[in-house]
C-alpha positions in Angstrom: -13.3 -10.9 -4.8 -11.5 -8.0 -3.2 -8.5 -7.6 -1.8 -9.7 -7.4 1.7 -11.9 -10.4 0.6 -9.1 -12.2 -0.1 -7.4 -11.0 3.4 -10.3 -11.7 5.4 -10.6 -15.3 3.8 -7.0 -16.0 4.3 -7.2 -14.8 7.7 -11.0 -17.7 8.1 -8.4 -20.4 6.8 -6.2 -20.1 10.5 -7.5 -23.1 12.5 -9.3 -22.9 15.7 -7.0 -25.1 18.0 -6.8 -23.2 21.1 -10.2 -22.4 22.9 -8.2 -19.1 24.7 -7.5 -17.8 21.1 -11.1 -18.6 19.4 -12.1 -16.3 22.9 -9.9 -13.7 22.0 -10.8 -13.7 18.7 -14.7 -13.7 19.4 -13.9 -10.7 22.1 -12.2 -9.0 18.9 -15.8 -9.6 16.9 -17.8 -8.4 19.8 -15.8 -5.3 20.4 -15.7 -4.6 16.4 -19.1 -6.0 15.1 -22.6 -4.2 14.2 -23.7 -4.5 17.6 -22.3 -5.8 20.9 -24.9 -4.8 23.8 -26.6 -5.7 27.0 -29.9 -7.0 24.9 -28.0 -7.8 21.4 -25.7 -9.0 19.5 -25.9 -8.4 15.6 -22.9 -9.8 13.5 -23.3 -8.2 9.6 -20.9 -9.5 7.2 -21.1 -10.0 3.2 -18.0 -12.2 3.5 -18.9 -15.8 3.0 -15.5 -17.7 4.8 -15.8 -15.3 7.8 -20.1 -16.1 7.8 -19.0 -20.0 7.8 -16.5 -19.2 10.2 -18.4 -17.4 13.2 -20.8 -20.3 14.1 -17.7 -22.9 14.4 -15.8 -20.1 16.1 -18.4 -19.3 19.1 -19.2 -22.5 19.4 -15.2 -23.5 20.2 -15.2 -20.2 22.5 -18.3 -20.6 24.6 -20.1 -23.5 23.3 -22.8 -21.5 22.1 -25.0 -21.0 19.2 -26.9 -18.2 17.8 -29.7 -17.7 17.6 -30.6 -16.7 14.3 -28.2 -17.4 11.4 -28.7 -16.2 7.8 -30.2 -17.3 5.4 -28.5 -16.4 1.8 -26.1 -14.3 0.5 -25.3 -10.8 0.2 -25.5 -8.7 3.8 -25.5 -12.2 5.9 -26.5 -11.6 9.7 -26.1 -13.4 13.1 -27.7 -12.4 16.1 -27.8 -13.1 19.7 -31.1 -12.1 21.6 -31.2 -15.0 24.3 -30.8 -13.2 27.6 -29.2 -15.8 29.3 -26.6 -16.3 26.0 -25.8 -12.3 26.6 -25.4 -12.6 30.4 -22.8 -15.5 29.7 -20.8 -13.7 27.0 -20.5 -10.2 29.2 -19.5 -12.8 32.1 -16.7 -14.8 29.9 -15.1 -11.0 29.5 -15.5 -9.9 32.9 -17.5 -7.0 31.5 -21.0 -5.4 33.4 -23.8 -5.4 31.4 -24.7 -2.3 33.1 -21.8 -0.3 32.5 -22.4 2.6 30.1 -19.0 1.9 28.2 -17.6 -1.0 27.3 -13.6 -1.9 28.0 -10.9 -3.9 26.7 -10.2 -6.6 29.5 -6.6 -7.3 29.0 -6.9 -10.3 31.2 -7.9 -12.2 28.4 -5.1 -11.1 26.1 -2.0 -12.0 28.0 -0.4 -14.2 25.5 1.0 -13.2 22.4 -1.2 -15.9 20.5 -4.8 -14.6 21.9 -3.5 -10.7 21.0 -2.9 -11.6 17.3 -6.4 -13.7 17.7 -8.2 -10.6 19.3 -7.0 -8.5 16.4 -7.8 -10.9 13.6 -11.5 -11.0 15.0 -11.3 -7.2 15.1 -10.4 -7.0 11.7 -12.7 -9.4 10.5 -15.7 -7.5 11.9 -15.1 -3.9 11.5 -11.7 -4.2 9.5 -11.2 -2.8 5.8 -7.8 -2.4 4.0 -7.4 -1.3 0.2 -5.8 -2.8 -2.8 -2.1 -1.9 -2.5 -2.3 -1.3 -6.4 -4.5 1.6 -5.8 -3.3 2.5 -2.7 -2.2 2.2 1.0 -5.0 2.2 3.8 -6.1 -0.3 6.3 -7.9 0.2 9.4 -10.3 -1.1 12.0 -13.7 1.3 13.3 -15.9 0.2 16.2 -18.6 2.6 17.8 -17.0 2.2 21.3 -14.7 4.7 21.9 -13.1 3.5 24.8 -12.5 0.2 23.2 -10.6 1.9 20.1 -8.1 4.0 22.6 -7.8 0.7 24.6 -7.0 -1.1 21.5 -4.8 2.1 20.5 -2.8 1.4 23.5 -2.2 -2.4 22.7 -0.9 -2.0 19.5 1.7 0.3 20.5 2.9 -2.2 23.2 3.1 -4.5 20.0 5.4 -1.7 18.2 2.6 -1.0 16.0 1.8 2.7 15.2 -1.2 3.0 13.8 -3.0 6.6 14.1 -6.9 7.4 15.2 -9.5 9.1 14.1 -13.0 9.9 14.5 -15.3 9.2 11.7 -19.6 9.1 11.3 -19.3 8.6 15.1 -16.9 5.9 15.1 -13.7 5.9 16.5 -11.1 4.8 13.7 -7.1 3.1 13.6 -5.2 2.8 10.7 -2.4 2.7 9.0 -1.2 4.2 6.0 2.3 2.9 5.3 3.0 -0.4 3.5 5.4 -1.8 5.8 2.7 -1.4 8.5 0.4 -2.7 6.9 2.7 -5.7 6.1 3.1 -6.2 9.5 -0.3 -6.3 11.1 -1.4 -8.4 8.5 1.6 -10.9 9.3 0.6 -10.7 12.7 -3.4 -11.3 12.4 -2.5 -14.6 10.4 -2.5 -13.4 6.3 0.8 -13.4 5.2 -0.2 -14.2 1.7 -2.2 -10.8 1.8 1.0 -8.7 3.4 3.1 -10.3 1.1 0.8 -8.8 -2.3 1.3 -5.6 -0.5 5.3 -6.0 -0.6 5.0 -7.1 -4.3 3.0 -4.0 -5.3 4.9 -1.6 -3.5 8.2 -3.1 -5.2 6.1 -2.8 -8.6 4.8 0.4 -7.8 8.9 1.5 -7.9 9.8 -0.5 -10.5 7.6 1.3 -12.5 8.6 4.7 -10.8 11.8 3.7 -11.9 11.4 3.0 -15.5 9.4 6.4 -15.8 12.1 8.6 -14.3 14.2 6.5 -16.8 12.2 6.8 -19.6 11.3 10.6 -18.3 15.0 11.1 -18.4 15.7 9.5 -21.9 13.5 12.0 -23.4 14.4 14.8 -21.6 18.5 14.4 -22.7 17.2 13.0 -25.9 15.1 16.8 -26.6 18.3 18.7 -25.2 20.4 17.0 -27.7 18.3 17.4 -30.6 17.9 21.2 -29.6 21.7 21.4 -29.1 21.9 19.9 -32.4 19.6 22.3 -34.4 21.7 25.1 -33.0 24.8 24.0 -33.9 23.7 23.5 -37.9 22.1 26.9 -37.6 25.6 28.6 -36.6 27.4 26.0 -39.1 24.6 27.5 -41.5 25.6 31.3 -40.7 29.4 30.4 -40.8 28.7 29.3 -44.0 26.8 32.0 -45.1 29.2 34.7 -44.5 32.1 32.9 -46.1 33.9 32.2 -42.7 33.4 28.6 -42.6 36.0 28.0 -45.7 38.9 29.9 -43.9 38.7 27.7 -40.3 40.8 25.1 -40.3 40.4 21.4 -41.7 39.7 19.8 -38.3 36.6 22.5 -37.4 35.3 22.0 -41.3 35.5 18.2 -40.8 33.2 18.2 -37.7 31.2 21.3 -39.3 30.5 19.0 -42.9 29.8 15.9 -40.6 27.2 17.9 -38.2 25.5 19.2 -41.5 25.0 15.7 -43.4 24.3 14.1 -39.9 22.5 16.4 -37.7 20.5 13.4 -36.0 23.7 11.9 -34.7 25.0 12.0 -30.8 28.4 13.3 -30.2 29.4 9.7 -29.9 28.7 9.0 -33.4 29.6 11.8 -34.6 33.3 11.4 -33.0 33.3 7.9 -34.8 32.8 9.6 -37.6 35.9 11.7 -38.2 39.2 11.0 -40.3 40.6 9.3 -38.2 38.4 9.0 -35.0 37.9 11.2 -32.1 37.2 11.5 -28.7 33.5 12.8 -27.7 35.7 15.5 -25.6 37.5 16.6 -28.3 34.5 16.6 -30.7 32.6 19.0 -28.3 35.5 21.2 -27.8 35.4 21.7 -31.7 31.4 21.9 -31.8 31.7 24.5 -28.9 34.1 26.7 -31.3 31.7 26.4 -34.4 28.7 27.6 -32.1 31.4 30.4 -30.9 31.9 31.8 -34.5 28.7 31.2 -35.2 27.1 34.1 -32.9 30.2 36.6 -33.6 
């Protein structure tokens, strides 16, 4: 399953104690599903917790049933045609059948409980979020514009700051930054899911980490082999042109040691002289080799 499988199953696992939540929660399906209108209701959904979970959960909110329910897997779909079902569900939301737009009733989400419920049902029905291994994106689309900037609005006053769009004619919020996706996840009931997306973010910079290391390793690792090469070069040229015979003993120690061990860092190399050396000093004495070298 995917990660936003796994999210939305978490999410079906949250019981259905209080009827004013599984309301709120249903209004968030409504508002969010295929189709919420004044002569349907069509509920798609390939996810087999939230299928099992939408009879049990209209039934605790209105005592109702659907009237058709699927029958297999895949693309599983409930409906509502009943005219007398549709008339009570616009009524429990104080909404007019006849209105050309549909609203957010805030009535129904006074307490902190039924918001988080009224999101989790949003996100169940038109919510998406991707794996935090690949990247960072969640967001809710409905086709009701002036329930998304309604819904917009609520989230702010939860300190959430999601950002809209308009996409294929629906009206889009989402989020694009881990900790905000942490959060609304925490706050819709999946903390399991927000907490994968803390654990891949910290391996996402672990492994930053160890590249920039590993990135850096090699990078000092080529300037010191390149270093290297050039000091045996001017050793080489010193040597050629009889200088390197008249220097003194200290610069044709480090000069003889450079030449048998050209791999060697300056630390090892320092550990190397008779007796040992600092890596300052060494460097001071490689620096006056390379200085002869070019004159």
């Amino acid at each position: 399953m995917s990660f936003a499988g796994d999210a939305k199953s978490e999410l079906c696992r949250v019981p259905l104690s209080r009827r004013c939540c599984a309301q709120a929660e249903a209004y968030g399906v409504l508002l969010y599903c295929n189709m919420f209108s004044p002569s349907r209701v069509r509920i798609v959904t390939e996810n087999g917790p939230f299928a099992q979970r939408l009879p049990a959960l209209f039934r605790k909110a209105f005592q109702l049933a659907f009237d058709r329910l699927p029958e297999g897997g895949g693309k599983q779909v409930f409906t509502v045609d009943d005219p007398d079902k549709l008339i009570a569900l616009h009524q429990a939301f104080g909404s007019d059948p006849r209105a050309l737009a549909l609203h957010v009733n805030f009535a129904m989400l006074e307490e902190p409980c039924c918001r988080a419920s009224f999101l989790r049902g949003a996100f169940l029905a038109g919510g998406s979020v991707t794996d935090p291994r690949k990247g960072y994106h969640l967001e809710l689309a409905t086709s009701h514009h002036s329930v998304s900037r309604e819904v917009l609005a609520l989230m702010r006053e939860l300190d959430q700051e999601p950002k809209s769009a308009q996409r294929k004619g629906n009206a889009v919020i989402y989020f694009k930054q881990n900790e905000r996706i942490e959060d609304f996840l925490t706050c819709i009931g999946a903390p399991l899911a927000a907490m994968e997306v803390m654990n891949a973010k910290l391996e996402r910079d672990l492994r930053g980490s160890v590249n920039r290391r590993v990135n850096c390793d090699a990078a000092n690792l080529d300037k010191a082999v390149e270093a290297a090469m050039s000091q045996v070069e001017a050793i080489r040229r010193l040597e050629a042109g009889g200088t390197l015979i008249t220097l003194p003993d200290k610069l044709r120690e480090v000069a003889a040691l450079r030449l048998a061990h050209p791999e060697d860092t300056l630390s090892q190399l320092a550990g190397r002289c008779d007796p040992p050396i600092t890596k300052s000093a060494l460097n001071h004495r490689l620096r006056k080799l390379m200085e002869l070298g070019k004159e």
